[in-house]
PDB file with SEQRES, HELIX, SHEET and CRYST1 records, atoms N, CA, C and O in Angstrom:
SEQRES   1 A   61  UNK UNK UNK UNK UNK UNK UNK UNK UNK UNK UNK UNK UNK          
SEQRES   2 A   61  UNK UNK UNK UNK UNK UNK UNK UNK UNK UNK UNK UNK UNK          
SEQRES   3 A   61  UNK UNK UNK UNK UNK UNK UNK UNK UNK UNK UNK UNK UNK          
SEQRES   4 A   61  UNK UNK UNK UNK UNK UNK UNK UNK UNK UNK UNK UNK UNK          
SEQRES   5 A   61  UNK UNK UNK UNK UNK UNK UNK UNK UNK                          
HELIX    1 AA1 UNK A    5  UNK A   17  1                                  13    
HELIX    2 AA2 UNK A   34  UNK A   36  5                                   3    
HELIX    3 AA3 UNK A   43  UNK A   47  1                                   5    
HELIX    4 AA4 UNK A   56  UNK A   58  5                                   3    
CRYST1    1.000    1.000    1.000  90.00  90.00  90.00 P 1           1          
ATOM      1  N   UNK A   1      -5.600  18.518-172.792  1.00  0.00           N  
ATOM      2  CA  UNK A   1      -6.160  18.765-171.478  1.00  0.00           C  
ATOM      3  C   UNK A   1      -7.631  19.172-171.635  1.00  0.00           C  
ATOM      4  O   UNK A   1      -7.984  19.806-172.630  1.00  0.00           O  
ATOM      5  N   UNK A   2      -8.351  18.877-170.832  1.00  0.00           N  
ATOM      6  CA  UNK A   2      -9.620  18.927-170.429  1.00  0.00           C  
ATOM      7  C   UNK A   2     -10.294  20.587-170.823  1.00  0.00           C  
ATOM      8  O   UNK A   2     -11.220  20.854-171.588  1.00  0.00           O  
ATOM      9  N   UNK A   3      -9.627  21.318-170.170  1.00  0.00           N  
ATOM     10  CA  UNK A   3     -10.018  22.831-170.035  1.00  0.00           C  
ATOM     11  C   UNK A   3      -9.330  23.218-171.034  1.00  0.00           C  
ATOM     12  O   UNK A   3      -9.979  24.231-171.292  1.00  0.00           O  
ATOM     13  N   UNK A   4      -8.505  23.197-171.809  1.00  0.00           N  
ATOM     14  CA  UNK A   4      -7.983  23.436-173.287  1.00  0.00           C  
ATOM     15  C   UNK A   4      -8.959  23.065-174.322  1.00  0.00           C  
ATOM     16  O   UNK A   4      -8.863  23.658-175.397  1.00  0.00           O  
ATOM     17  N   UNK A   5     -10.165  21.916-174.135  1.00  0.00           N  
ATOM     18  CA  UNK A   5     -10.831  21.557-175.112  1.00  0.00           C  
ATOM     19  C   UNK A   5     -11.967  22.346-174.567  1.00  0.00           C  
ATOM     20  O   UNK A   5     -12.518  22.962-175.478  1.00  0.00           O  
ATOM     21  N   UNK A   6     -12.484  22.536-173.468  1.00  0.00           N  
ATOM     22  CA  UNK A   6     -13.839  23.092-173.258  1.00  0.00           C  
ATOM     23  C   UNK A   6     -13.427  25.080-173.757  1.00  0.00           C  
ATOM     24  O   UNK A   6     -14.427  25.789-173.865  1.00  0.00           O  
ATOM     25  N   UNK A   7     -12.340  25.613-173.951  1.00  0.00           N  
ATOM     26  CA  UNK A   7     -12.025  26.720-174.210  1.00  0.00           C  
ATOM     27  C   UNK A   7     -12.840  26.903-175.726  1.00  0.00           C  
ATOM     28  O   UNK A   7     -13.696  27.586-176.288  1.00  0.00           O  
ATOM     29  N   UNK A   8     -11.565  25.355-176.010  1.00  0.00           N  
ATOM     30  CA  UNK A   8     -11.749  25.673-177.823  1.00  0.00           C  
ATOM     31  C   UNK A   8     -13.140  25.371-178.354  1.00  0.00           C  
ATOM     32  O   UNK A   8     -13.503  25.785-179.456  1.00  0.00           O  
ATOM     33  N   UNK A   9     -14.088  24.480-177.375  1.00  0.00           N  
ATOM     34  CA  UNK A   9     -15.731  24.650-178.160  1.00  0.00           C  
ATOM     35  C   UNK A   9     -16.319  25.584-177.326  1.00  0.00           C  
ATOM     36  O   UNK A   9     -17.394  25.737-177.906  1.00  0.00           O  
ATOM     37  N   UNK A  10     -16.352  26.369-176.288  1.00  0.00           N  
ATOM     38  CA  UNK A  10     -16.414  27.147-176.021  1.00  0.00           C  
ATOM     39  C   UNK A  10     -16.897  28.654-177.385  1.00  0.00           C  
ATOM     40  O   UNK A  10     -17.920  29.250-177.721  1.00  0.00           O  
ATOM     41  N   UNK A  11     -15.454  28.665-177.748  1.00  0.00           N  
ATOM     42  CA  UNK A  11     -15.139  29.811-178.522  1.00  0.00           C  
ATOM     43  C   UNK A  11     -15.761  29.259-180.006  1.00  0.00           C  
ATOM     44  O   UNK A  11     -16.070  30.004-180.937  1.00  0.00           O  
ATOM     45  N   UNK A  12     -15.875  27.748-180.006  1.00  0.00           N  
ATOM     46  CA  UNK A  12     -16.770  27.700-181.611  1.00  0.00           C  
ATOM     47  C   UNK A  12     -18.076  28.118-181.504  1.00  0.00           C  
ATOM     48  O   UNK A  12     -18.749  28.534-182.447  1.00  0.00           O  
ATOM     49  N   UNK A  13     -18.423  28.016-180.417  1.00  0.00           N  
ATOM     50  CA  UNK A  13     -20.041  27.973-180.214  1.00  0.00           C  
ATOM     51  C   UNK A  13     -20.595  29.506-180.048  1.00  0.00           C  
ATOM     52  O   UNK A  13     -21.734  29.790-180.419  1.00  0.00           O  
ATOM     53  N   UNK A  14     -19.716  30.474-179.466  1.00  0.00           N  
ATOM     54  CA  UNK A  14     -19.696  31.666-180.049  1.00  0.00           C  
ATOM     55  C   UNK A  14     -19.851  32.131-180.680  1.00  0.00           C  
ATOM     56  O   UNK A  14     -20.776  32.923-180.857  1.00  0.00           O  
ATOM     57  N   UNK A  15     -18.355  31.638-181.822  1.00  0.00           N  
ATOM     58  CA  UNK A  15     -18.451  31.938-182.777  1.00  0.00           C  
ATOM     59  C   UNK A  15     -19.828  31.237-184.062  1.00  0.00           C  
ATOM     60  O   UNK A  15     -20.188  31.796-185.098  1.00  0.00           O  
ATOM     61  N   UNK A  16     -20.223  30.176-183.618  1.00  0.00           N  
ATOM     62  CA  UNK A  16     -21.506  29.776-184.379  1.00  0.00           C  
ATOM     63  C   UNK A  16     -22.631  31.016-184.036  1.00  0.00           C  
ATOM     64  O   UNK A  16     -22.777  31.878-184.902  1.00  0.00           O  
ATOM     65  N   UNK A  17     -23.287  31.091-182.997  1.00  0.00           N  
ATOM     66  CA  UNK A  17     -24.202  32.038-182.206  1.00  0.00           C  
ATOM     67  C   UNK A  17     -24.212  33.311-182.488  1.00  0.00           C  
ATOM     68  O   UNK A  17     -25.254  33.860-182.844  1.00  0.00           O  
ATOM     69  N   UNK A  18     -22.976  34.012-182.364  1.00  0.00           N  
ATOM     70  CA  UNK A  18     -22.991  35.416-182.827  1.00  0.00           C  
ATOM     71  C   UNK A  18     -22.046  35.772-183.952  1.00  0.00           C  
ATOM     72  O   UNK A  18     -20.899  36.210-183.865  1.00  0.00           O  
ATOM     73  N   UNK A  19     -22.782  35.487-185.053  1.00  0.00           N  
ATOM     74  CA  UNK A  19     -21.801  35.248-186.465  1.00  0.00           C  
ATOM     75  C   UNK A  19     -21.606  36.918-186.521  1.00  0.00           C  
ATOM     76  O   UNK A  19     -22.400  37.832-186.298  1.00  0.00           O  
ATOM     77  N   UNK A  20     -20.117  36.902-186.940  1.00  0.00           N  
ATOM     78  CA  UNK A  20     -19.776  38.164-187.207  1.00  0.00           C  
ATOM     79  C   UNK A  20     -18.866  39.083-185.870  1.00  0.00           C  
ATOM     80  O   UNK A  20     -17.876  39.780-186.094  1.00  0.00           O  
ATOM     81  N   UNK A  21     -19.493  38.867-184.493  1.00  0.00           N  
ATOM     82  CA  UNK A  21     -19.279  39.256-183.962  1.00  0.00           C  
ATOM     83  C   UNK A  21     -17.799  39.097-183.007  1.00  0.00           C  
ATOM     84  O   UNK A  21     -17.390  39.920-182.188  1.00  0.00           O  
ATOM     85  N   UNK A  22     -17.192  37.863-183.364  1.00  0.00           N  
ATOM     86  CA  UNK A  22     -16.172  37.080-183.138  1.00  0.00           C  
ATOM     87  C   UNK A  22     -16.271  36.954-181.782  1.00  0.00           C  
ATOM     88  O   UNK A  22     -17.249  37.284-181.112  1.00  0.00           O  
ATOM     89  N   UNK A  23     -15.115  36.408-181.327  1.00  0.00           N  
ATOM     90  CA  UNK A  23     -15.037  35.846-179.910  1.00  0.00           C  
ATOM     91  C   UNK A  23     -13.879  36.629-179.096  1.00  0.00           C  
ATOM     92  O   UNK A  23     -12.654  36.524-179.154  1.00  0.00           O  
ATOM     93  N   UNK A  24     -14.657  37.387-178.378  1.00  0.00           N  
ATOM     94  CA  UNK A  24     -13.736  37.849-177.180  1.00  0.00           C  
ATOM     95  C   UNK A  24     -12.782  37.189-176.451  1.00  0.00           C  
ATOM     96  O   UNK A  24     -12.814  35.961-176.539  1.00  0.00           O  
ATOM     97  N   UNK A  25     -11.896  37.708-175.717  1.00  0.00           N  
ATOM     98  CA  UNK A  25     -10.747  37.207-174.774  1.00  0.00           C  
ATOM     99  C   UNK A  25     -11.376  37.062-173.665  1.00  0.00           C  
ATOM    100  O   UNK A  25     -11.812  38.000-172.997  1.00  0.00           O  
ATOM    101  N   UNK A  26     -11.495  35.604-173.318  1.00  0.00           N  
ATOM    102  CA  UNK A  26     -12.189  35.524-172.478  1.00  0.00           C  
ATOM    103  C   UNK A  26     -11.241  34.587-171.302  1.00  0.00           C  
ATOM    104  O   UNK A  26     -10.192  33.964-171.470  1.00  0.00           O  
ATOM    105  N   UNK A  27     -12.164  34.798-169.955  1.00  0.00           N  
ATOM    106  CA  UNK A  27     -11.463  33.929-168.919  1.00  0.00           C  
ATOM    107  C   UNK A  27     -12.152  32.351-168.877  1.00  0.00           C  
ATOM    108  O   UNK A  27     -13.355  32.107-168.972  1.00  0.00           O  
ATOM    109  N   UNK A  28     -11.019  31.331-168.704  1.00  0.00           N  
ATOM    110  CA  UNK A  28     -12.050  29.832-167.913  1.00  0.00           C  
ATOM    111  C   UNK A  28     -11.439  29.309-167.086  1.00  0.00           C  
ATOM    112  O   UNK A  28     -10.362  28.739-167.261  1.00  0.00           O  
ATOM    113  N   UNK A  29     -12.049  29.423-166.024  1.00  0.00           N  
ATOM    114  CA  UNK A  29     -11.307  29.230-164.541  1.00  0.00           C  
ATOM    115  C   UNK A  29     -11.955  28.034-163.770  1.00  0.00           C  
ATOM    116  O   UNK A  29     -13.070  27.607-164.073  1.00  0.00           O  
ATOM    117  N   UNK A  30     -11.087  27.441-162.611  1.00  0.00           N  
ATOM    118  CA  UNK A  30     -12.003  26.779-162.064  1.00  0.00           C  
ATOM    119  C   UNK A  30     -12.429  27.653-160.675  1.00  0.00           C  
ATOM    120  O   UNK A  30     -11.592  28.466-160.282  1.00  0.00           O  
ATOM    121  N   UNK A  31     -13.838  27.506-159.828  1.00  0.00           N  
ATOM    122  CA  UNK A  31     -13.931  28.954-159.068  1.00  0.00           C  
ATOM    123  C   UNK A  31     -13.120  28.182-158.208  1.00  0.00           C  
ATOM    124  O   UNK A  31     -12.603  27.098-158.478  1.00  0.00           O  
ATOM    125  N   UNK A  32     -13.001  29.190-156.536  1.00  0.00           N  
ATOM    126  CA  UNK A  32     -12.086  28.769-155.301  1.00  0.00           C  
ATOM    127  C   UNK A  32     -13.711  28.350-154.520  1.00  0.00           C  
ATOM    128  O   UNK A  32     -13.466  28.039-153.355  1.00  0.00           O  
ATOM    129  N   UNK A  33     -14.726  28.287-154.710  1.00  0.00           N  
ATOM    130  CA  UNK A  33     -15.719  27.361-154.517  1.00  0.00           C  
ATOM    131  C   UNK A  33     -16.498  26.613-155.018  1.00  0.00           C  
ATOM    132  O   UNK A  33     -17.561  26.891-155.573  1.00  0.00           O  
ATOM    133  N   UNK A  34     -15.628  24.807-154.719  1.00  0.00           N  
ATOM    134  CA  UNK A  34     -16.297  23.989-155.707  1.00  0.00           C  
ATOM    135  C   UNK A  34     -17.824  23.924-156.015  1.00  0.00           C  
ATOM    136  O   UNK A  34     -18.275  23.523-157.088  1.00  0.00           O  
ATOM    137  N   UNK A  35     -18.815  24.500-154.624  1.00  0.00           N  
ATOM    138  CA  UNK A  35     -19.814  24.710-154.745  1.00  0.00           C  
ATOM    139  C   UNK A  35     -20.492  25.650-156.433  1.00  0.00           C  
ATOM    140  O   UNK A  35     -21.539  25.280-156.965  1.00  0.00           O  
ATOM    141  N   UNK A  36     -19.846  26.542-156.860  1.00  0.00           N  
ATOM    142  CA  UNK A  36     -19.940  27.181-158.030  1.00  0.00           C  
ATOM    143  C   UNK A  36     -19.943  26.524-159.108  1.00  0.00           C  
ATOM    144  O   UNK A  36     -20.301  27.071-160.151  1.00  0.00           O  
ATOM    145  N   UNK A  37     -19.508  25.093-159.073  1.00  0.00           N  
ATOM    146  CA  UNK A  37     -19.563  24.614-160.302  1.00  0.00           C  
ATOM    147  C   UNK A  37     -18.312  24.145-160.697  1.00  0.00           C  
ATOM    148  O   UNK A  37     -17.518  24.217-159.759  1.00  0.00           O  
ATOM    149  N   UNK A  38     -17.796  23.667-161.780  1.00  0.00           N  
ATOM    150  CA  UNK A  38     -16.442  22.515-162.236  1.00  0.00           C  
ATOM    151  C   UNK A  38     -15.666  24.006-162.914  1.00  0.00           C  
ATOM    152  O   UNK A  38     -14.440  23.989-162.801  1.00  0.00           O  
ATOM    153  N   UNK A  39     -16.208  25.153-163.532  1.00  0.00           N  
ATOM    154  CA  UNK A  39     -15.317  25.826-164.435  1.00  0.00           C  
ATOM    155  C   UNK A  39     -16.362  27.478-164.348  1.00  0.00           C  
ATOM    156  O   UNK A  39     -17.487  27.432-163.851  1.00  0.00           O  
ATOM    157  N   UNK A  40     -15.924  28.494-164.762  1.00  0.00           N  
ATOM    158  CA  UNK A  40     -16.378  29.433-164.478  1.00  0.00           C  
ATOM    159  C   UNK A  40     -15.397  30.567-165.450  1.00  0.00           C  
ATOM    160  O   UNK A  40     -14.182  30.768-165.428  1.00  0.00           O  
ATOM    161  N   UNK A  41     -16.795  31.360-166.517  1.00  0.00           N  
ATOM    162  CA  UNK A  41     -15.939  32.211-167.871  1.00  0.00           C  
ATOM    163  C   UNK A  41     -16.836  33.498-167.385  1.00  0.00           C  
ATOM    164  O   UNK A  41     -17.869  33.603-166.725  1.00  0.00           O  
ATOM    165  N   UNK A  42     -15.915  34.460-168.049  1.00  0.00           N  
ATOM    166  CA  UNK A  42     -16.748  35.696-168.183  1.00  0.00           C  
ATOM    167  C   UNK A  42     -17.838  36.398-169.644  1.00  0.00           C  
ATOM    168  O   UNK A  42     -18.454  37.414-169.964  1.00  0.00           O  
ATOM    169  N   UNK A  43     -17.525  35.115-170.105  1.00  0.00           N  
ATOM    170  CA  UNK A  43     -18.037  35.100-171.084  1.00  0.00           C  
ATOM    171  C   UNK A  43     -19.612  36.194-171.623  1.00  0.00           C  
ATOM    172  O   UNK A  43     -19.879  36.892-172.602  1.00  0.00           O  
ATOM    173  N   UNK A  44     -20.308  35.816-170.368  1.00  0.00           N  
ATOM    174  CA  UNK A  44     -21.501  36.799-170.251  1.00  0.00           C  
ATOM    175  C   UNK A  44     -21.943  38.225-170.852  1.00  0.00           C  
ATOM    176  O   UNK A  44     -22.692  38.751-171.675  1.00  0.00           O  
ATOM    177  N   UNK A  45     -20.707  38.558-169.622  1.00  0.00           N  
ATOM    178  CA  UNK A  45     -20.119  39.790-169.619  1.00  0.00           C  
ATOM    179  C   UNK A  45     -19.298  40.201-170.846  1.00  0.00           C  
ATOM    180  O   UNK A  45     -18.833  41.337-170.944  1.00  0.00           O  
ATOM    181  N   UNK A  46     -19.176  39.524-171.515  1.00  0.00           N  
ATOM    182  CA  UNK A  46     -17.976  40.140-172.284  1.00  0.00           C  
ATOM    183  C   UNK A  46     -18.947  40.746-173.597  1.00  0.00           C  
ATOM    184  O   UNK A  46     -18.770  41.804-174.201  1.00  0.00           O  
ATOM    185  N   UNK A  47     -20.011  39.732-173.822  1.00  0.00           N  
ATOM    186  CA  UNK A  47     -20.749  39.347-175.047  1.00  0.00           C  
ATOM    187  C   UNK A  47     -22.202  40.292-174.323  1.00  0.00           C  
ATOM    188  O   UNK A  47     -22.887  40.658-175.278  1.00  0.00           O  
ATOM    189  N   UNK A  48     -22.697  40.661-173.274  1.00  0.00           N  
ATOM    190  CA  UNK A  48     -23.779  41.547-173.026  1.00  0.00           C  
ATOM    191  C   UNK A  48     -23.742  42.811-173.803  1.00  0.00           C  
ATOM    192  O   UNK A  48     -24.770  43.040-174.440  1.00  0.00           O  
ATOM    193  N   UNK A  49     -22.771  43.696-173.893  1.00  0.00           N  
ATOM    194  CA  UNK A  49     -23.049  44.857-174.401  1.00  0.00           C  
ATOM    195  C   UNK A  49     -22.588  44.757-176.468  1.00  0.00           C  
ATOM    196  O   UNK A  49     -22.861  45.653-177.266  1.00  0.00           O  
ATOM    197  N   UNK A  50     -22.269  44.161-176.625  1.00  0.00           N  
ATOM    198  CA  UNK A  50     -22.158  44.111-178.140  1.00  0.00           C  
ATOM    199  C   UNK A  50     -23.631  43.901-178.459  1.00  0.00           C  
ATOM    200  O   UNK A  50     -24.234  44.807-179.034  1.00  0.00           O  
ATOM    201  N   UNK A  51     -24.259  42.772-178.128  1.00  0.00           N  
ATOM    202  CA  UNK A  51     -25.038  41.816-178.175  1.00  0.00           C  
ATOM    203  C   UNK A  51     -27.005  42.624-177.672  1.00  0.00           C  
ATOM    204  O   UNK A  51     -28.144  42.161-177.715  1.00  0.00           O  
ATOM    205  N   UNK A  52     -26.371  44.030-177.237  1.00  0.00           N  
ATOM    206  CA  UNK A  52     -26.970  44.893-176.247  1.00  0.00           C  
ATOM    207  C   UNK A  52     -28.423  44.039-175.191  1.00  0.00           C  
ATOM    208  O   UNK A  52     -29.600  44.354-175.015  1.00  0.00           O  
ATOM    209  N   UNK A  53     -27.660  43.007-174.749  1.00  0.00           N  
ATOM    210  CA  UNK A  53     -28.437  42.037-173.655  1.00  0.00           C  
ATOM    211  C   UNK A  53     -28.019  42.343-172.393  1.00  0.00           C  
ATOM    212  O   UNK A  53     -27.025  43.038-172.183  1.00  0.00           O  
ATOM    213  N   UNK A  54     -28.998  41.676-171.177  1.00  0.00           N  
ATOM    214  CA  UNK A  54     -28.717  41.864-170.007  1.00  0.00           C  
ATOM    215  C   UNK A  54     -27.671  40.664-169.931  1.00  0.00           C  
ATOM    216  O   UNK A  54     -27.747  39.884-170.881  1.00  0.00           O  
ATOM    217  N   UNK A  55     -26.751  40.393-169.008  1.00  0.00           N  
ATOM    218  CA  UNK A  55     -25.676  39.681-168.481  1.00  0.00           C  
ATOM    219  C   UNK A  55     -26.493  38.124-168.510  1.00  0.00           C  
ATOM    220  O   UNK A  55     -26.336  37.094-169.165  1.00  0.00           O  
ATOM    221  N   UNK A  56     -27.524  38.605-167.332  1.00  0.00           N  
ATOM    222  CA  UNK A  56     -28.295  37.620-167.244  1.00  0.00           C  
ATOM    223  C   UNK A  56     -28.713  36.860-168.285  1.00  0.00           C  
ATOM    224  O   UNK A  56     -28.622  35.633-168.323  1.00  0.00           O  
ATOM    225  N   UNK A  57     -29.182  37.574-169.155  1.00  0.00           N  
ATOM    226  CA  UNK A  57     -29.315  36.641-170.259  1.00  0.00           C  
ATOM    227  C   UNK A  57     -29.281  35.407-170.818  1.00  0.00           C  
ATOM    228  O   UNK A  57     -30.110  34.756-171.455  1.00  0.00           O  
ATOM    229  N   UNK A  58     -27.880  35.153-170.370  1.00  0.00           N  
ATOM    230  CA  UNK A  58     -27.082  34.381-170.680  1.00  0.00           C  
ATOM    231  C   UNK A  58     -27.206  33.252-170.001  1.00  0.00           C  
ATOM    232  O   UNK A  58     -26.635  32.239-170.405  1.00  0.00           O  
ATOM    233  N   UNK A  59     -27.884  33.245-168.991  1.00  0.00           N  
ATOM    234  CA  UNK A  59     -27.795  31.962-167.768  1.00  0.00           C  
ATOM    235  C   UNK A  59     -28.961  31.220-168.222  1.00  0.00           C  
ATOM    236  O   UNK A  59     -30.084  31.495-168.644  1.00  0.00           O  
ATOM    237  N   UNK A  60     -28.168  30.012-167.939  1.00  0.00           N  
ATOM    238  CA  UNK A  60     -29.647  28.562-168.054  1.00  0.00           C  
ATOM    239  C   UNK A  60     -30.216  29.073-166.651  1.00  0.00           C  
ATOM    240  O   UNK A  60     -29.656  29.695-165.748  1.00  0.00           O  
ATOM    241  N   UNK A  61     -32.007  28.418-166.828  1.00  0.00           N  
ATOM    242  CA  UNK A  61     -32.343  28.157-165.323  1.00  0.00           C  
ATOM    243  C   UNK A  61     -31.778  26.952-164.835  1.00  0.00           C  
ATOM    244  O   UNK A  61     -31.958  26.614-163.665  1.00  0.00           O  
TER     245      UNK A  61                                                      
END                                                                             
């Protein structure tokens, strides 16, 4: 399935990026407004305070 594979590179690319730091339990959802986009993680959040970054951070423009 589709969202079973975007999980699992998801969590490699993590794990490439913040070596050491492993990969949190994270959520991948689709939102209840398609306007938001195809899929939606908390990923951000999970990885801001280890990482000691703003949330934001994390976002493409």
């Amino acid at each position: 399935m589709f969202r079973d594979e975007l999980h699992k590179n998801i969590s490699q690319a993590v794990e490439n990026l913040a070596d050491g730091l492993g990969v949190p339990d994270f959520s991948l959802e689709a939102p209840e407004n398609a306007e938001h986009g195809d899929y939606a993680t908390n990923m951000a959040l999970l990885l801001a305070k280890p990482l000691e970054r703003n949330p934001t951070a994390f976002v493409l423009p």
